[in-house]
N, C-alpha and C positions, 0 to 999 in steps of 0.2 A: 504494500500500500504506500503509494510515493507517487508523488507529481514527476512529469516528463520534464525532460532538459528545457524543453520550449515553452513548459507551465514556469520555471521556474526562472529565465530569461525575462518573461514576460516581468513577473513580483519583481526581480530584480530594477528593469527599467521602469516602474512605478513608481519606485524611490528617489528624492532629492538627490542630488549630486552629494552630497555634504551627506546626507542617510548614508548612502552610498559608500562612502571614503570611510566614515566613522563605525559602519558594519566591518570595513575590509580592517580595519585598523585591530577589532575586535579579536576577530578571526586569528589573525596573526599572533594576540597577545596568548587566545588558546591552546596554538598549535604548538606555541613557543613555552609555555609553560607545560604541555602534555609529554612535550619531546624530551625534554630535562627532567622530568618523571614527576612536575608539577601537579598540584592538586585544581579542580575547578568546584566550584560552588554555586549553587542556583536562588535565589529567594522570589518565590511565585506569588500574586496576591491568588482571588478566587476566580471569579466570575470569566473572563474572559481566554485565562489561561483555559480551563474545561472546554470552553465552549470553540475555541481554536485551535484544540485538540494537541495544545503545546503541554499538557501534563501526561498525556501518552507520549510524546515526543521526547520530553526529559527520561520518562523510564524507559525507554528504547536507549536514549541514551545513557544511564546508570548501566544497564545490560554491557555496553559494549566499552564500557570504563571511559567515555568521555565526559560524564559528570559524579564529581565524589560525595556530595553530598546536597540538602536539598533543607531549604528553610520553605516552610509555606504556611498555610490557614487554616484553622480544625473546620470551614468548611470545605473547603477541598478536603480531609480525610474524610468529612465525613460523605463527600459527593465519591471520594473514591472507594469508602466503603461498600456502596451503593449499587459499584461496577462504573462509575466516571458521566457517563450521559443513558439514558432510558428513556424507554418512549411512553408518554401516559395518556389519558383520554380526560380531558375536563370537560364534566357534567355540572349544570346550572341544576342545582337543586330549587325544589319546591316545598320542601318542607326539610327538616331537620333530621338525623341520623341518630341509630339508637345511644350512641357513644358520643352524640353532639349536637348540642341544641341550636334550633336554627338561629339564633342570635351569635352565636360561637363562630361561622363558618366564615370563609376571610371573602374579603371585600370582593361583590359580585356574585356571592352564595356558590361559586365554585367550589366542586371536590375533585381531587383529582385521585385514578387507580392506574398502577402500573399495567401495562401490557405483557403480560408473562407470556413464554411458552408453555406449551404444555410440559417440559421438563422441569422448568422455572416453580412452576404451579404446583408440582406436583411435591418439591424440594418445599417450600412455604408452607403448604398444606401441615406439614409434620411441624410445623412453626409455631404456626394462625391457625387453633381449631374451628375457628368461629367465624363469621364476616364473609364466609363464600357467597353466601344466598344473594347478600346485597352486592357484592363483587358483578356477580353475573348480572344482575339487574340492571347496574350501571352500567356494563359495558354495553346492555343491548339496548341501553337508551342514547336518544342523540347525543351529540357533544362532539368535541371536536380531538385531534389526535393529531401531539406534537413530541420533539425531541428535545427535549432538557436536561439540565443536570442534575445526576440519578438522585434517588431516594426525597430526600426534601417535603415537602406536600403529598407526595403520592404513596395513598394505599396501596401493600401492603410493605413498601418497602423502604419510605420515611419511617413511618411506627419503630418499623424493625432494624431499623439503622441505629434508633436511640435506643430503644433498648437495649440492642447490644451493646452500646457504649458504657450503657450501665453498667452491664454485666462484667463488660472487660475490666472496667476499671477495678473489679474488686480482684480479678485475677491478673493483672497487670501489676497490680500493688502489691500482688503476694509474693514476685519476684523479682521486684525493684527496678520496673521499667515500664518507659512510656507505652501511653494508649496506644497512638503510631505504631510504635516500635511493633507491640504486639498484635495489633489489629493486622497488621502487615503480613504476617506469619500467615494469614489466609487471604488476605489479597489476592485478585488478580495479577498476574508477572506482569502486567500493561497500564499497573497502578504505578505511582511513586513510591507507596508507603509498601509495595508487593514487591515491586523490583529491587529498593532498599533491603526489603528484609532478604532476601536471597542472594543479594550480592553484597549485604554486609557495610550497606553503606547507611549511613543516619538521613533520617529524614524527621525532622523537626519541626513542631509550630511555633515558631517564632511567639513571644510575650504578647506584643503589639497586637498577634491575627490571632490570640484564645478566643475572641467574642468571634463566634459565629458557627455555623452550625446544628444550630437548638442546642439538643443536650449534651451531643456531640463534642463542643468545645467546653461546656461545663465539665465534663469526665473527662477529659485534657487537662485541664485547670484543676482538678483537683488530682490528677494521677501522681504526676510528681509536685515537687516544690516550683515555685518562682524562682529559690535561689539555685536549685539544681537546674532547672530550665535553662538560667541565665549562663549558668555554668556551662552546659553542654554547646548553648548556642554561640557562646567567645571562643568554644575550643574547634570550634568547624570552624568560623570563620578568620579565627585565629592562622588553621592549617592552608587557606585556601592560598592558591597565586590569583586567580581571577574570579571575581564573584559577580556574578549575574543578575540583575534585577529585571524583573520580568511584571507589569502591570500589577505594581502593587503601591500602598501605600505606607505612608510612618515609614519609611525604612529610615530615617535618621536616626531614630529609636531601636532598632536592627541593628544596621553597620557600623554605628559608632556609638552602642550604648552602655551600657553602667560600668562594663571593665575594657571599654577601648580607650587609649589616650593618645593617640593624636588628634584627632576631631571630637574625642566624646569628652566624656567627664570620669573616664577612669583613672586620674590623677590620683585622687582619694581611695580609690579599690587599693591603687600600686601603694600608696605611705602607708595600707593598712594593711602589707603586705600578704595581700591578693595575686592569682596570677592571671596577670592581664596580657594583652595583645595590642597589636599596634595596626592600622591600616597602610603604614608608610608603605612602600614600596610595593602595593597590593596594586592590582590594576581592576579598578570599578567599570561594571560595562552599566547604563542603564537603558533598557527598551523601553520609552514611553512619548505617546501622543502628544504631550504638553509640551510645546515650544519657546513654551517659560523657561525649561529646565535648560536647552540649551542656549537661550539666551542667556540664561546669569552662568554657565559653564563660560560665554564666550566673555562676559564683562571683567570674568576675574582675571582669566588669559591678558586683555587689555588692557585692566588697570587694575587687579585687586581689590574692586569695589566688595564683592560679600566678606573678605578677611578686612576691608577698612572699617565697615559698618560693625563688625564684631567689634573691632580694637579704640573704638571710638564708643562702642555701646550706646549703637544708633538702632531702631529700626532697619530691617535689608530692604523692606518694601519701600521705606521714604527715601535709601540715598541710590538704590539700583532702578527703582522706577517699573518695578516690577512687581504681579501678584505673587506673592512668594508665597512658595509652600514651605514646608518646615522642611524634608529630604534634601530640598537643593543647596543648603547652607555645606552641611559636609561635603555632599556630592562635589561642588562647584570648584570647593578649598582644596581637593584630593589631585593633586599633581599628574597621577596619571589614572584620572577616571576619564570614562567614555562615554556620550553622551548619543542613541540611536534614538533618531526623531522618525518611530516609523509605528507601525500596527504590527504589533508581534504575533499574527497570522500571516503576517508578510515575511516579519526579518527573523524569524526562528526557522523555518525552513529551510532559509537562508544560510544561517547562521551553519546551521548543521549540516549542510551537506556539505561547503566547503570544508569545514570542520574533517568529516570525513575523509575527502578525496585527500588533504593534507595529511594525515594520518594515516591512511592506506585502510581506511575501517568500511563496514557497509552496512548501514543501518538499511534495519528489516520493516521501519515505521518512519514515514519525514510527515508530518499535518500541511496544510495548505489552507489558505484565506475563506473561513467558509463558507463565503459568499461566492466562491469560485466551482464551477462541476468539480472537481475534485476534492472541495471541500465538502460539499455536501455527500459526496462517497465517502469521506472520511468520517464522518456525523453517525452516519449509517452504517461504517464496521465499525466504528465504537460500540455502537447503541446495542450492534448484534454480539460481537467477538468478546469484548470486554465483562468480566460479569463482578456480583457482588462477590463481598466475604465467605468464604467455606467454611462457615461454624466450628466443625469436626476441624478439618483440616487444621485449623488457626490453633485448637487447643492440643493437637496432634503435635505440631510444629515446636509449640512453645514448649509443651514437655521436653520434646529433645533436645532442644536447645540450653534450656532455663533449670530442667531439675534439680541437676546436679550444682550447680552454683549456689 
């Protein structure tokens, strides 16, 4: 499943010149760090990453060792709990459900039910003893039938995403490790948090991304500590040579937070002899839409305005003339960050296939823009190939892994 040379010619010449350059610059820093036996590190937000099919794309590439590790949002675990995208059918109800009053049902009195197979169904059933009758009833009522990201709202396998969360948590904590960690153990190999667990690489939810997911990120948030979280997620970032940012948010609070000290505030971690990490010599790529970001990237090059407005303790927005988000203060000051002004259904495809041909690697997954035929073939072997959590399997795995520890 991969876009043709000439799908992938075309995304390429859809990009800025300057997109362009500062993709190619990218690339280079990955290749150059993989070749020297460098590490690479990813941080994904949710939403678009799923839906651009670039969080199969990173575990495609976790498989083939071109990324070591993976910071993301407990709603991406819990959409990749789910099996990543699923197809459901939303019915306008007319009255209320025995488990939910019509006052309860979200805006527009929508419910929505998974489309299972018959194997899907038949796996659940042993689940869900109850709620088939009304299953069927909705499905043979109109409503409409789309592809989204998995579990979420949809019967029966939202419900069953948080409950298992529940559940994990209490068995994740018996062995002193994260929800991710464990949940992963039955993943999909086409997950991140699946590919991770089999290739031993850490896949973590970042502090910043615990809210979200329903209960999903609540049983994240309480599996380990804040302060082990913070711990684990200085020591990835800590290992990496290039780190990826990929459609996400607060990553100031990410890249350079409580034990970084060249852009954060890990000064006081280090005098309280903590062991902290540095971003100097690290090379920051960031994928995002906002041309803010390169704009105050390009002001500092120029003049040092976002390190003057620090050192003056001014405002960034009143002396850069720019809407400033918080991220782009570190980002901007980082010597050699990389700033891609493009849709990361465009330049992750990108990204990785050059990646590859450099490398002499061959990925067996690249996503494409899903607004392109091939992205919507892409939508569609997700929706089909990718599946939820293996219950058995997950607590199968963990045995062997975890008991003896």
């Amino acid at each position: 499943m991969r876009p043709t040379e000439e799908e992938l010619r075309a995304m390429r010449e859809s990009l800025p010149k300057t997109s362009r350059a500062h993709l190619d610059r990218a690339v280079r820093a990955i290749v150059e760090a993989k070749e020297r036996g460098g590490r690479v590190v990813v941080a994904t937000g949710s939403g678009p990453n799923i839906h651009e099919g670039v969080t199969t794309l990173i575990a495609e590439m976790i498989h083939k060792g071109l990324v070591d590790g993976v910071l993301t949002s407990s709603a991406v675990v819990a959409h990749e709990m789910a099996g990543t995208l699923d197809r459901v059918k939303r019915v306008v109800l007319e009255e209320g459900l025995p488990n939910l009053p019509f006052e309860l049902l979200p805006r527009g009195r929508i419910f929505e039910i998974t489309e299972l197979s018959k194997d899907s169904r038949a796996r659940m059933e042993k689940e869900f003893a109850g709620g088939w009758d009304l299953y069927d009833r909705l499905a043979a009522a109109p409503g409409k039938s789309i592809i989204k990201a998995a579990g979420n709202m949809a019967w029966p396998l939202g419900l069953r995403t948080e409950r298992l969360a529940h559940e994990i948590l209490g068995a994740a904590s018996q062995y002193g490790v994260s929800l991710e960690a464990f949940a992963g153990m039955g993943a999909d190999p086409l997950t991140m948090i699946g590919a991770g667990a089999r290739r031993g690489v850490p896949v973590l939810v970042s502090i910043p991304q615990l809210v979200g997911g329903g209960a999903v990120g609540i049983a994240i948030g309480d599996c380990i500590s804040i302060g082990r979280r913070a711990r684990a997620v200085a020591d990835l970032l800590g290992s990496a040579d290039v780190i990826i940012e990929s459609a996400i948010a607060l990553t100031q609070e990410i890249h350079d937070g409580p034990l970084e000290t060249y852009t954060g505030h890990g000064i006081w971690a280090y005098w309280n002899h903590l062991r902290t990490y540095s971003l100097d010599g690290r090379t920051l790529v960031r994928i995002d839409l906002d041309p803010n970001l390169e704009r105050a990237w390009n002001k500092e090059r120029e003049g040092s305005e976002v390190q003057a407005a620090i050192n003056e303790g001014r405002p960034k927005t009143k002396l850069t003339g720019i809407p400033f988000r918080m991220e782009m203060s570190g980002f901007a000051r980082l010597e050699s960050s990389i700033p891609v002004t493009a849709d990361i259904g465009v330049a992750w495809p990108l990204l990785a296939t050059e990646v590859e041909k450099s490398l002499g690697v061959k990925l067996g997954f690249v996503s494409a823009p899903q607004e392109t035929e091939h992205g919507k073939k892409v939508r569609e072997w997700i929706t089909n190939e990718v599946h939820y959590v293996d219950r058995l399997r997950m607590y199968r795995e963990a045995q062997s892994r975890w008991a003896n520890q």
